[in-house]
VEXTI-306156 format. One record per residue (C-alpha): residue number from 0; x, y, z. Coordinates in nm, 4 decimals, padded with zeros to 6 digits, m for minus. Layout:
% VEXTI-306156
+------+----------+----------+----------+
: resi :       px :       py :       pz :
+------+----------+----------+----------+
:  NUM :        X :        Y :        Z :
...
+------+----------+----------+----------+
//
This chain:
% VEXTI-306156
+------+----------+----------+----------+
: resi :       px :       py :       pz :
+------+----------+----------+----------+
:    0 :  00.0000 :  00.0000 :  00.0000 :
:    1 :  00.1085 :  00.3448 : m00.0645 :
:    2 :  00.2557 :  00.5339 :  00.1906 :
:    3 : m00.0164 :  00.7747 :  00.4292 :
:    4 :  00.2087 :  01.0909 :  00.3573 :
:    5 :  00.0674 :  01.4492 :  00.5365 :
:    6 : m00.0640 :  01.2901 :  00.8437 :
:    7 : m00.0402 :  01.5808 :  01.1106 :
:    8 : m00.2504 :  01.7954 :  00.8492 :
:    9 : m00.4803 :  01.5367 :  00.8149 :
:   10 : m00.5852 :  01.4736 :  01.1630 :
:   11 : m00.5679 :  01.8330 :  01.2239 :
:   12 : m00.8315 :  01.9129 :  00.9902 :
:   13 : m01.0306 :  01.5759 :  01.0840 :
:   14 : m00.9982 :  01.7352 :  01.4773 :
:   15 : m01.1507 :  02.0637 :  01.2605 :
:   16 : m01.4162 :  01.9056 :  01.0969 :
:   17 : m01.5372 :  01.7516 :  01.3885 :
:   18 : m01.6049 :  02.0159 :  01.5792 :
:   19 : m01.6963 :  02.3206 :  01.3205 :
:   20 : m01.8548 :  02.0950 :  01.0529 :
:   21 : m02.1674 :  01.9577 :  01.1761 :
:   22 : m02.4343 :  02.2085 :  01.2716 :
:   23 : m02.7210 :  01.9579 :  01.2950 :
:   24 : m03.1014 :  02.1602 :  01.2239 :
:   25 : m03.2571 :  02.1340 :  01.5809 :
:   26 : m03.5623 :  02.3401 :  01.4323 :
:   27 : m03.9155 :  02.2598 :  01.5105 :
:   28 : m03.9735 :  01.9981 :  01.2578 :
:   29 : m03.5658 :  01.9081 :  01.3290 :
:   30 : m03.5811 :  01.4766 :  01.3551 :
:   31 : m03.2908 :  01.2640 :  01.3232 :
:   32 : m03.3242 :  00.8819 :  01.1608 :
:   33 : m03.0334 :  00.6768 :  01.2829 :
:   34 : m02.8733 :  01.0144 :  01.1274 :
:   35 : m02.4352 :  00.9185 :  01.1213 :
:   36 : m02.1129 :  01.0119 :  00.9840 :
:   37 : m01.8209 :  00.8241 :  00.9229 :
:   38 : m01.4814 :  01.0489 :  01.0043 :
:   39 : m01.2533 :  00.7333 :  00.8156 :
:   40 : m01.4710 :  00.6727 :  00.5029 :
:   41 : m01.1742 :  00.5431 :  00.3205 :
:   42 : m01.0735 :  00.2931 :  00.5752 :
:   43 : m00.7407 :  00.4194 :  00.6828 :
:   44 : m00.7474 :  00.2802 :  01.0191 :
:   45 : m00.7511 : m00.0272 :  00.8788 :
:   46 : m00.3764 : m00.0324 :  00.8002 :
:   47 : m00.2439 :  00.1220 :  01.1497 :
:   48 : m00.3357 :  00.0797 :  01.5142 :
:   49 : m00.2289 :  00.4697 :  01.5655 :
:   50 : m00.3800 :  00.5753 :  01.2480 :
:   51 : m00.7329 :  00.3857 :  01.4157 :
:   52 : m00.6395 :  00.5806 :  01.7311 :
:   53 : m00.6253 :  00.9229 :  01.5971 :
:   54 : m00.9970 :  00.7958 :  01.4176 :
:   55 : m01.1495 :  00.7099 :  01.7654 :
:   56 : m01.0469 :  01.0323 :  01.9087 :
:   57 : m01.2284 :  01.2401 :  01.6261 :
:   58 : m01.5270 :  01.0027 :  01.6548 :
:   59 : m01.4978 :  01.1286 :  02.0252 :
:   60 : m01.4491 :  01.4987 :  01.9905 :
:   61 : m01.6984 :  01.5094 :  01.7469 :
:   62 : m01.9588 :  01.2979 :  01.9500 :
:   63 : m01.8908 :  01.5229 :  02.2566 :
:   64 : m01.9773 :  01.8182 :  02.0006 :
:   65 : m02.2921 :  01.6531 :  01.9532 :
:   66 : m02.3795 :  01.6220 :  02.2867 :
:   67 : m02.3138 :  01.9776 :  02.4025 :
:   68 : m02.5216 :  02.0681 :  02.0627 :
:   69 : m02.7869 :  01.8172 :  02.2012 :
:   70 : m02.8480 :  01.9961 :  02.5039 :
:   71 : m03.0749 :  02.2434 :  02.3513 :
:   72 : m03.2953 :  01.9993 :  02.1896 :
:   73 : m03.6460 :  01.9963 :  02.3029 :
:   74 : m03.7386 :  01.5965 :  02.1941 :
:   75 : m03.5868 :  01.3114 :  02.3387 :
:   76 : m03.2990 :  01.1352 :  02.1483 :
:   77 : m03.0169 :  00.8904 :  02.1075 :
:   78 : m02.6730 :  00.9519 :  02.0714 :
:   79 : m02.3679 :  00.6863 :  01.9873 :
:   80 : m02.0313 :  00.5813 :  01.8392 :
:   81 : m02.0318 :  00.2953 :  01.7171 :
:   82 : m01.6744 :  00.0908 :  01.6014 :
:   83 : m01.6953 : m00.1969 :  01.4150 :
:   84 : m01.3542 : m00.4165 :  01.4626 :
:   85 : m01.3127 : m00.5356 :  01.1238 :
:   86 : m01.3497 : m00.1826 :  00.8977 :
:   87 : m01.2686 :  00.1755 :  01.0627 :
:   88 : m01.4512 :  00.2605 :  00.7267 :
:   89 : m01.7617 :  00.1472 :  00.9318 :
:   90 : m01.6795 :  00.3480 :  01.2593 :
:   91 : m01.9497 :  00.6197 :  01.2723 :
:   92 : m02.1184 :  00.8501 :  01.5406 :
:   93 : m02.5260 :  00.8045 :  01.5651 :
:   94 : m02.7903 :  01.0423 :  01.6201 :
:   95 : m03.1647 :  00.9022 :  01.6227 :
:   96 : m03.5045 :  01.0440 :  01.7429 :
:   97 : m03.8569 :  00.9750 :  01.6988 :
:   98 : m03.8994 :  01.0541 :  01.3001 :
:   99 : m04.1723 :  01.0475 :  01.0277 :
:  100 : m04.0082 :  00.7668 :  00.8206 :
:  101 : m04.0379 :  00.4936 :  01.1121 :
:  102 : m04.1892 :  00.3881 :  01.4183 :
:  103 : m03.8589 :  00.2897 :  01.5171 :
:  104 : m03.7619 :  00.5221 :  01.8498 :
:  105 : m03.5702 :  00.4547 :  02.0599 :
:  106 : m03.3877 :  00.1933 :  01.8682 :
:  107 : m03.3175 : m00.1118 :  02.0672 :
:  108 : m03.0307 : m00.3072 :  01.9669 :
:  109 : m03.0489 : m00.6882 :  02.0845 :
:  110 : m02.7667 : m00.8719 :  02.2604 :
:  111 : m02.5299 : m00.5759 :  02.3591 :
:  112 : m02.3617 : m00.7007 :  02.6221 :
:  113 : m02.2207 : m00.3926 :  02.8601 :
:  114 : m01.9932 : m00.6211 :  03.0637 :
:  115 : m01.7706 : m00.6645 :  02.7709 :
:  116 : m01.3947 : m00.6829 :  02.7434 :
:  117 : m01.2855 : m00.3526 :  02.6376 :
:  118 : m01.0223 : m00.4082 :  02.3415 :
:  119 : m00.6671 : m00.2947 :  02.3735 :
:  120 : m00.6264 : m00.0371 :  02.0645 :
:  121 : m00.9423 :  00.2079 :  02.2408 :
:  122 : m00.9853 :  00.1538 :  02.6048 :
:  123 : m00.7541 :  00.3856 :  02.7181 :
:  124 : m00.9302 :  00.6516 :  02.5105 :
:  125 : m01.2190 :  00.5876 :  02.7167 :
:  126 : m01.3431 :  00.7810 :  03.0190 :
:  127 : m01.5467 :  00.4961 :  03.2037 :
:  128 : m01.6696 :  00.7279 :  03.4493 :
:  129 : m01.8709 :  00.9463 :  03.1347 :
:  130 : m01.9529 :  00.6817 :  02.8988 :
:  131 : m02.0753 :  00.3167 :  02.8831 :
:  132 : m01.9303 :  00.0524 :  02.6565 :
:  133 : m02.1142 : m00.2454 :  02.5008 :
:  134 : m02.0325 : m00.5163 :  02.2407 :
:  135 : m02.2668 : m00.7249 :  02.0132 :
:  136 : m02.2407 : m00.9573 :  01.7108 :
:  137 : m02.3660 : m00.8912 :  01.3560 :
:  138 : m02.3132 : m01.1198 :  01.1062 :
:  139 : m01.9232 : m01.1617 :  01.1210 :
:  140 : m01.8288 : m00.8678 :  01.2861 :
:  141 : m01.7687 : m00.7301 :  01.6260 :
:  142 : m01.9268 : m00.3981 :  01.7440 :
:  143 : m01.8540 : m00.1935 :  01.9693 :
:  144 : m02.1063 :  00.0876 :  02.1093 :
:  145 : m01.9744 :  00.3898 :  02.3052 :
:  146 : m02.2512 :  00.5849 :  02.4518 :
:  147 : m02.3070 :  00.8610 :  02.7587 :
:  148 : m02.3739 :  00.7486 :  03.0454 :
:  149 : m02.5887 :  01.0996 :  03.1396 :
:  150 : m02.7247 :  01.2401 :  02.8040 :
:  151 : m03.0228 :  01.0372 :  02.5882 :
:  152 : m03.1545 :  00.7464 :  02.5889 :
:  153 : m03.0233 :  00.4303 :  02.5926 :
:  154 : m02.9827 :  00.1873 :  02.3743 :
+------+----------+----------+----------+
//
């Protein structure tokens, strides 16, 4: 594979993004659908445990964002990250609320376990006292859920 050449510059303007980027529409009719965004589309994190690292963080800057954005919304809602083991391209942050399109709020996802083993490459990036951690299967791969322990409802 070809060399990941401008790194700092990336990361800095992924840490950027994150926080200036996403002005969700909290209007009256605002409604989110399993709403998410995926800060390593292209999968980078897939070649490098550090690149992966500097991935999770964004996820996490930009999912505190959220939350502090979240605070002024009058409905109730769901907020997540969500890391699938196998693809980083997956990893994505989640914002759902009741919504026109389904009767599907709050989402209940089955079999998350939230006495999991927390894997190696993201604990540490982790405050356990803020946030809850859960695992479940789909399919053949692993997922993760990170999700505040204070704000929303949970999953």
């Amino acid at each position: 594979m070809k060399k990941f050449r401008g790194k700092r510059r990336y990361f800095r303007n992924l840490r950027e993004l994150s926080v200036e980027q996403y002005n969700l529409n909290f209007g009256q009719e605002g409604w989110f659908d399993t709403w998410h965004t995926h800060l390593d589309f292209y999968g980078f994190g897939n070649n490098s445990v550090k690149i992966r690292r500097e991935h999770i963080k964004a996820h996490i800057v930009l999912y505190n964002n959220l939350l502090d954005k979240l605070q002024t919304f009058d409905k109730p809602y769901q907020s997540w990250i969500e890391l699938v083991d196998e693809d980083a391209g997956l990893d994505a942050v989640y914002v759902h609320t009741p919504n026109p399109n389904d009767d599907n709020f709050p989402l209940k996802i089955e079999d998350i376990s939230w006495n999991c083993t927390i894997p190696k490459y993201f604990k540490d990036l982790i405050n356990l006292n803020e946030f809850n951690v859960g695992h479940y299967e789909w399919e053949t791969t692993n997922h993760y859920i990170i999700q505040s322990k204070n704000n929303g409802i949970k999953l």
